[in-house]
N, C-alpha and C positions, 0 to 999 in steps of 0.2 A: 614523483615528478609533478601530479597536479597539484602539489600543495606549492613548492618551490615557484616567490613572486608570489605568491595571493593574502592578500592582506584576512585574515581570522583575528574575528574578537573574540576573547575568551572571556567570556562572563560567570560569575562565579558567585551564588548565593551562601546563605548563611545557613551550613549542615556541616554537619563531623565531616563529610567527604569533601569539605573545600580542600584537604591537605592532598586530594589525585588529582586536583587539579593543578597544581605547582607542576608537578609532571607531566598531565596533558601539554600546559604551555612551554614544557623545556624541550617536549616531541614534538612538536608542531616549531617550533624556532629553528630544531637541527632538521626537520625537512625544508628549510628553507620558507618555510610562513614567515611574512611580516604579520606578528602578535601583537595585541592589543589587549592590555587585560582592562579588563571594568568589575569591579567588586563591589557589592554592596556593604553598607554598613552592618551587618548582621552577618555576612563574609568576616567582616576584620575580627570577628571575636573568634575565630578559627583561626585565622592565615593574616602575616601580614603582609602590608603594600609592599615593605623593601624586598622583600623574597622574589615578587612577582617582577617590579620594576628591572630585577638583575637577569632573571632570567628572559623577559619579553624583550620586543623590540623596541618599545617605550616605556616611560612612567605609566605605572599603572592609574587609572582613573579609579574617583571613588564620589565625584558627587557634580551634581548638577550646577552648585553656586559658585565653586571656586576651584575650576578646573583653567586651567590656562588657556584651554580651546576656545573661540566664542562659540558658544551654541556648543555646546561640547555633542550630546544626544544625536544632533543631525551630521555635526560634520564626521563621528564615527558611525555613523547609522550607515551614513552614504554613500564612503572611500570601502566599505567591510566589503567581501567576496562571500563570508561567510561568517555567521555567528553562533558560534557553541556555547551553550548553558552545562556550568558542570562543577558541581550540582544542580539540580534546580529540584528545587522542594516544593512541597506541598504548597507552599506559600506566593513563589512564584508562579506555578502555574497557575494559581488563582487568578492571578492580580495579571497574567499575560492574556490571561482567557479571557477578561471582562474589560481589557483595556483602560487598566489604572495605570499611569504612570507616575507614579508617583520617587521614583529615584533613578540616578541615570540608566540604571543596567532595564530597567522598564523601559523607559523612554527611548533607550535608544532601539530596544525591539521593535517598538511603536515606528521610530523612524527610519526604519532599513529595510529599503524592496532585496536584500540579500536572501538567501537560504538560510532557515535558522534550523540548527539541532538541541534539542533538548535530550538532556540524560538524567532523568528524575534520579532520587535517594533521596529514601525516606522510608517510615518502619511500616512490617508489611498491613498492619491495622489501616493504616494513614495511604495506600499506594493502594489498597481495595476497595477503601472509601468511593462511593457514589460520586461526591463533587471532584473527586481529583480523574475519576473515570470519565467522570461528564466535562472535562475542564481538558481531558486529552483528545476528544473527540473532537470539540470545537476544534482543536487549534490542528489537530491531524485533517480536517474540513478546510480549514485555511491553508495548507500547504507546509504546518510545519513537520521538521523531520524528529522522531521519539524514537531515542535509542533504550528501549526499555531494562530497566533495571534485573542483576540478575537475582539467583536465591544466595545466600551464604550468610555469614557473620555479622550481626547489626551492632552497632553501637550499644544500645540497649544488655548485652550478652545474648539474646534470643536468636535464634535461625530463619532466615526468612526470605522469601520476595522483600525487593527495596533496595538492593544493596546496588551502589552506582558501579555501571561496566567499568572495568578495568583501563586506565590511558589509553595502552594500545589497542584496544577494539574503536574507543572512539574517538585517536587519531586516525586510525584506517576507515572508520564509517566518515568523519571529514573528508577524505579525501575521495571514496564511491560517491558523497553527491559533489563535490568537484568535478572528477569523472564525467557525473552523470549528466550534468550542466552544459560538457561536450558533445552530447552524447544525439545520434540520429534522431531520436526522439523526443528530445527536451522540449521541456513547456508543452509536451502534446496532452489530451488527457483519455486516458484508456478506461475502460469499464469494462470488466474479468466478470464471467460466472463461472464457479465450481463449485464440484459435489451430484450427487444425485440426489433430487428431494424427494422424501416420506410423505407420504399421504394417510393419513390416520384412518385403523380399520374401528378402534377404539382406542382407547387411553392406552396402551399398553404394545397395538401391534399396526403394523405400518406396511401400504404396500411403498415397495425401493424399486432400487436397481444395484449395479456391483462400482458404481462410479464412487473412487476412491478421490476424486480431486486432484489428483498430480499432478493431470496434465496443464487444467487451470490453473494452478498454484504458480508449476513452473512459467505460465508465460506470465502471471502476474510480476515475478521476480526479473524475469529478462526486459519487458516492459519498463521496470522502474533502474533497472541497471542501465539503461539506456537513455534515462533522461525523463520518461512522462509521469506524467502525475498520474496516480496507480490510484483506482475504486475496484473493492474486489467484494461481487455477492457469493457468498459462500455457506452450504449448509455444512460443510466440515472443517475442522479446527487442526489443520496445517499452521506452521509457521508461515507468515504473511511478510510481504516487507516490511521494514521498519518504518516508511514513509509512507505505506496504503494505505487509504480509510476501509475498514475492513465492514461491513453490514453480514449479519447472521441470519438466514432465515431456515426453514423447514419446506415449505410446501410449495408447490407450481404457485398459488394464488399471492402466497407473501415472496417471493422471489419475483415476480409478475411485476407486483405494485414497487419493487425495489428497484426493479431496473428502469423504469418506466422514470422513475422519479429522478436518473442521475443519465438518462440516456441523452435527453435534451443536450448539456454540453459535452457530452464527449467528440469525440474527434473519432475515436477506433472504439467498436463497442466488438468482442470477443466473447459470444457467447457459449462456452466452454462445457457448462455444466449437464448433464442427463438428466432431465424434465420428464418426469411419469405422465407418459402419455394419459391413463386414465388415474381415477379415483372413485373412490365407495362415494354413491349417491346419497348415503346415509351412514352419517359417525355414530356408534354409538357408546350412548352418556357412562357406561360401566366396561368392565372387563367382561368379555364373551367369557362363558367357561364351558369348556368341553364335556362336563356331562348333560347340557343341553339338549336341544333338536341342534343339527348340522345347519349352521346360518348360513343363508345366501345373500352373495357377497354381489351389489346389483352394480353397475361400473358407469359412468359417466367420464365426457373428456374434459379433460385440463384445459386453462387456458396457454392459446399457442402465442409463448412469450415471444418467441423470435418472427414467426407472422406480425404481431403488434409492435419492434421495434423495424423492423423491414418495411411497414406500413406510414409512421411515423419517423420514416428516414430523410432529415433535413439534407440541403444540397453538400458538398462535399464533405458528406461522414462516411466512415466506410464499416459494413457489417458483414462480420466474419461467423459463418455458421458450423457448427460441427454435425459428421451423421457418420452416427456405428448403424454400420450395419451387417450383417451376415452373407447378402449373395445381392448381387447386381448393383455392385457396390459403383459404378456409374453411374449409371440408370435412373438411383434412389439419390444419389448427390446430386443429379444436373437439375433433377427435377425440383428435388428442395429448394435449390438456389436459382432457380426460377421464378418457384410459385412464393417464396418469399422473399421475395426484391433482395436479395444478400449481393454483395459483392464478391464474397468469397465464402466456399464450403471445407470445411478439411473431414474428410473421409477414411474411412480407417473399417476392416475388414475385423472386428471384435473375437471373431470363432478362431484365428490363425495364431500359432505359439506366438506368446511375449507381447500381444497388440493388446491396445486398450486397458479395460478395467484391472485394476488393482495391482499391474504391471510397472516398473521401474523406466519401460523402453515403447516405443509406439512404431508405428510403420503407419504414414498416412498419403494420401493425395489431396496437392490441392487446386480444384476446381475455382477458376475463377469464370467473372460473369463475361468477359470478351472471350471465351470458349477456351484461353490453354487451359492447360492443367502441369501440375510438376510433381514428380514423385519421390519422397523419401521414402529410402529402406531401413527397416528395424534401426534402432536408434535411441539415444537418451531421450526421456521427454525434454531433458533442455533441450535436445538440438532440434527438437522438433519445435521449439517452443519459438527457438533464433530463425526456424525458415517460418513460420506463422509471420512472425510481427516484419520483416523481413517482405511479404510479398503482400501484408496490411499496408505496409510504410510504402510498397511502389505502386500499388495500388489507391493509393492518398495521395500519394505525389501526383498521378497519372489523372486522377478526379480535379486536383485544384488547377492545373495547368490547362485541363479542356473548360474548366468555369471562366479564366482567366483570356485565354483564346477566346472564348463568346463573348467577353465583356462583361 
């Protein structure tokens, strides 16, 4: 139903995998999309126009000079709900990353405040490449959506990464950021930490903790089902949404400087992840080896990443704290979200079956800073993740309304 009425242009570059596209556009027509095909000419040596033409809801477009539209670029840029790339090769992503327009299915990218999805194919040499890595960061940084390619059968005969998703995964990923575009949280922009960060004892050992990232993961993905634009710091390599800008780090110090650098605009910063309170005062350059003397292991504290965004908390953003703890699981919540300016804490008793690390399922409270508190029982981490963003989103609505009231 969110595809039915919304106008999708189907763009369609010059890869062996133009021929899934005929089919994207005949799946998207029988949900009721008004299609738009636009091909380049590096497309028609694959596919041709009359294929596309029968199947979409118009003549297919193929160039900027002699298209019957005037202004062909802007007048489809700017009627589109949504614009799907598929294939988009190594080629395109260049030339969309560096802002070349140089044919219309570029230009019309250029001229569309729509939602765009890109579904790369391309061979897995070419899709690991440095510049098409650095060329999906950019444009995952501007908000575009990358339905990333999966492994199987390449053109080439070889097996690999590259191979473009299948129609119906990315008619159905068209129609989650449709969805999503409805969604309580559209346009907002969220920033996710997960994982528990390593603190190097040397090259080889590391103090942790048991934080597997789930929990974070999961709100990153309810977040971005819901509409916001998803930043997710992460020292674990979960599946991310296909629309997050994902940042990788290890340590309190590089997760610190990461969130620090994307907290400025966020709207809802979710700081999810288990931070080692301490670290070795001293890394050292080789691997300890146990027939040794027994090293002392000297401890110093991390920087308190959530103190510095609680400190740095512009007027209506709201920050959400998490605390495992083991006993006086109140106590050690109200106080955290106190002494660092949070709006919200979510707390969760770590020693009880099923809760916290490494678990599937959580049980938490959430402490907010006008004194309630609300309590889920044992639970998926989704659902814990829907009442998170959930009492983020009334707690944001509750912050703009008393800005608004004051003038």
């Amino acid at each position: 139903m969110s595809l039915r009425g919304r106008r999708v242009v189907v763009g369609v570059s010059g890869g062996i995998a133009a021929y899934k596209a005929v089919e994207v556009c005949r799946r998207l027509f029988d949900a009721g999309a008004y299609v738009i095909p636009v091909l380049t000419d590096d497309a028609l040596r694959f596919v041709g126009v009359l294929t596309f033409s029968a199947l979409a809801s118009e003549p297919a477009h193929t160039s900027l000079w002699d298209d019957p539209l005037p202004s062909p670029h802007t007048t489809i840029g700017r009627s589109a709900d949504l614009v799907v790339v598929a294939p988009a090769t190594a080629r395109l992503l260049g030339r969309y990353a560096a802002g070349i327009s140089d044919d219309l299915l570029t230009a019309t990218l250029l001229a569309t405040s729509a939602p765009v999805l890109v579904c790369p194919a391309m061979h897995t040499e070419m899709w690991e490449h440095a510049a098409v890595t650095e060329n999906l960061a950019t444009l995952r940084r501007r908000g575009v959506h990358v339905l990333e390619p999966g492994d199987g059968a390449l053109a080439s005969g070889d097996v690999g990464k590259g191979r473009m998703r299948e129609p119906a995964e990315i008619v159905a990923e068209a129609a989650r950021i449709l969805d999503s575009r409805q969604g309580d949280l559209a346009g907002l922009r969220v920033v996710v930490s997960a994982g528990g960060t390593r603190e190097p004892i040397d090259p080889v050992r590391y103090i942790g903790n048991r934080s597997s990232g789930k929990q974070g993961y999961a709100i990153a993905h309810a977040a971005a089902a819901r509409g916001a634009i998803v930043t997710l710091v992460s020292t674990v390599g979960l599946r991310a949404p296909e629309s997050a800008v994902v940042t990788r780090v290890n340590t309190a110090a590089e997760m610190h400087d990461a969130m620090i650098a994307v907290a400025g605009a966020a709207d809802v910063i979710v700081m999810a992840a288990a931070v080692a309170d301490f670290r070795p005062a001293a890394v050292a350059s080789s691997k300890i080896k146990k027939d040794g003397a027994t090293p002392q292991v000297v401890l110093e504290p991390t920087v308190d990443i959530l103190a510095a965004l609680g400190a740095a908390k512009r007027p209506g953003q709201v920050i959400v704290g998490f605390a495992a703890e083991t006993d006086d699981l109140e106590a050690h919540a109200r106080g955290k979200l106190a002494r660092k300016n949070l709006d919200l804490i979510v707390a969760n008793d770590v020693s009880a079956p099923g809760v916290g690390f490494e678990h599937d399922t959580n049980a938490v409270t959430i402490f907010a800073a006008d004194g309630s508190a609300s309590t889920i029982g044992l639970s998926s981490k989704d659902a814990i993740a829907t009442a998170v963003l959930d009492a983020a989103r009334t707690c944001l609505a509750a912050t703009l309304s008393a800005r608004a009231a004051n003038g």
